[in-house]
C-alpha angles and dihedrals in degrees: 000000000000092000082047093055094043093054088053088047093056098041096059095049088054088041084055091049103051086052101051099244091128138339111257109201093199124012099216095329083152134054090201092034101133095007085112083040139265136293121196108210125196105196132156114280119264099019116099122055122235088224090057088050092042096055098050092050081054094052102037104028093230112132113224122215105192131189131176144222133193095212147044085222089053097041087051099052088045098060083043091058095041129082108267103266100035093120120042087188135033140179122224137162126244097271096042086052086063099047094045098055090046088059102051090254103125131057119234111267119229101214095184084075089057095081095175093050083111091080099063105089119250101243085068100050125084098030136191089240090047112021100203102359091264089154104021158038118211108243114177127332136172152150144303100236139173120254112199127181103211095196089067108028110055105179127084102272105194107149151037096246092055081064083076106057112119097234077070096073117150092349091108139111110175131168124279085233132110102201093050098040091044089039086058098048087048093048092047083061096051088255130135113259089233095051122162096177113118108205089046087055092049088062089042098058083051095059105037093054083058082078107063089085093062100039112109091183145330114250131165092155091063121339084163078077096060083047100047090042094062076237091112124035098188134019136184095211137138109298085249092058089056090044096048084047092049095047081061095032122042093192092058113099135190114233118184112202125255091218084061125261137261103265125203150185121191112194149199108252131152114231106233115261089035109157093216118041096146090061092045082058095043088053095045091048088047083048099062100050108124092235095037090053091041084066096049086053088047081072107016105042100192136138106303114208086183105102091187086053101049091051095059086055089075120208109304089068090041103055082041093111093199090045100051105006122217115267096249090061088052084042095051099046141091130233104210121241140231108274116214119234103268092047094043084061090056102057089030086064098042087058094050095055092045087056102038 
């Protein structure tokens, strides 16, 4: 009877996941997985490995139910709609962070209970957008950098704003995703990403709608696909995505901007009302273990702000200049900021009009 019960068990979280009703990481890849209980966890698609998942149900014994979004914007309007405590973990980046917990949305983080916090290195903890990481833990960030396929773009491609040159028309994979697209239209004019100036953002709606022409396809799941394809020529995508397409495709480069590129941090928070708040902390801990977090960068090659991690990687991953680009790139960046409402309809609207 028990065997019996196990098999329907299993039948019905692969059945769920077949039919898109959650994202299951490991149908039963553990015999103990949810016997300590169960964490839903909302990330970014394509960034964390099921091995990884599978690896801490077996240790812990807490089964992990995991689903995906493309955007902060997404992610945000999800957990509104939800019950308060349908995720115990989420994943923002470093401005939703802020507004969320502006808005009452995370639970306060006890960080004597991470006891691996030590290996994330000290120029990534206590935030502007977290003093004092009261509400997160920084995961895995990175750049918005330039993929170009030299065997089919022969001239010298440096800057955003070279992304907008008309020769360019239908080469382009860019990101489903306002702040970067519009960050980098503001950056290519020599503005600030989080701009509120409205006569700024009037000559940055010109010129982003210069674009359209260029733009292939919009892709935020996995623009290395369009690359590796020969679809897309050129993309303006996150720095992993450009290592992961030149691993499959010599002739692909990174280029980072000389404007200065769009910089991020997506983090561990727990949403407020979550049910399980022990085993999220258990998960985050587990997380940022270095050799946890090297496998992780073994698939998902982004910004690591795991020094301990980074040093198991050894130095192949750490002179590959896409997968952990040079400080001066970093130096040079923006993170981008919280928007207030008015200004939020502005750019809200000029992305509308550039995908309509």
């Amino acid at each position: 009877m028990m065997k019996l019960k196990k098999l329907l068990s299993l039948f019905t979280a692969c059945a769920m996941l077949a039919t898109g009703t959650a994202t299951l990481t490991s149908c039963g890849s553990s015999s103990s997985a949810g016997e300590n209980g169960t964490i839903n966890i909302y990330v970014w698609t394509e960034y964390i490995p099921d091995s990884v998942i599978s690896k801490f149900e077996k240790e812990t014994g807490i089964k992990v139910n995991m689903s995906t979004f493309s955007s902060n914007e997404d992610m945000l309007a999800k957990v509104k709609s939800e019950e308060e405590g349908a995720f115990d973990i989420i994943q923002p980046s470093d401005y939703m962070i802020e507004q969320m917990a502006s808005q009452g949305m995370l639970e306060t983080l006890d960080t004597a209970k991470l006891t691996n916090l030590s290996n994330i290195s000290e120029q990534y903890l206590n935030p502007s957008y977290d003093p004092g990481n009261q509400y997160s833990v920084p995961y895995l960030g990175g750049v918005e950098a330039i993929a170009v396929n030299t065997a089919m773009v022969s001239d010298e491609v440096v800057s955003y704003s070279d992304l907008f040159d008309p020769k360019y028309s239908n080469q382009i994979v860019l990101l489903d995703d306002f702040r970067a697209v519009i960050g980098m239209t503001a950056r290519s004019l020599g503005y600030s990403m989080s701009t509120s100036d409205t006569a700024e953002l009037a000559e940055i709606k010109t010129k982003l709608l210069s674009i359209k022409p260029n733009v292939k396809l919009y892709d935020s799941d996995s623009p290395k696909s369009a690359l590796i394809s020969g679809e897309c020529s050129l993309a303006s995508v996150w720095s992993a995505e450009v290592a992961l397409a030149m691993d499959e495709v010599s002739t692909i480069q990174v280029v980072y901007p000389k404007e200065g590129a769009y910089l991020f941090m997506d983090n561990w928070a727990i949403p407020k009302g979550a049910k399980n708040v022990d085993g999220a902390m258990q998960f985050i801990n587990f997380m940022l273990d270095a050799e946890n977090m090297s496998e992780v960068l073994e698939e998902f090659p982004y910004m690591c702000p795991n020094g301990a991690a980074i040093a198991l990687m050894g130095s192949e991953y750490a002179a590959n200049t896409a997968k952990n680009p040079p400080a001066e790139v970093i130096e040079k960046g923006e993170f981008i900021k919280n928007l207030d409402n008015d200004t939020l309809a502005i750019y809200d609207q000029m992305w509308t009009e550039l995908k309509k």
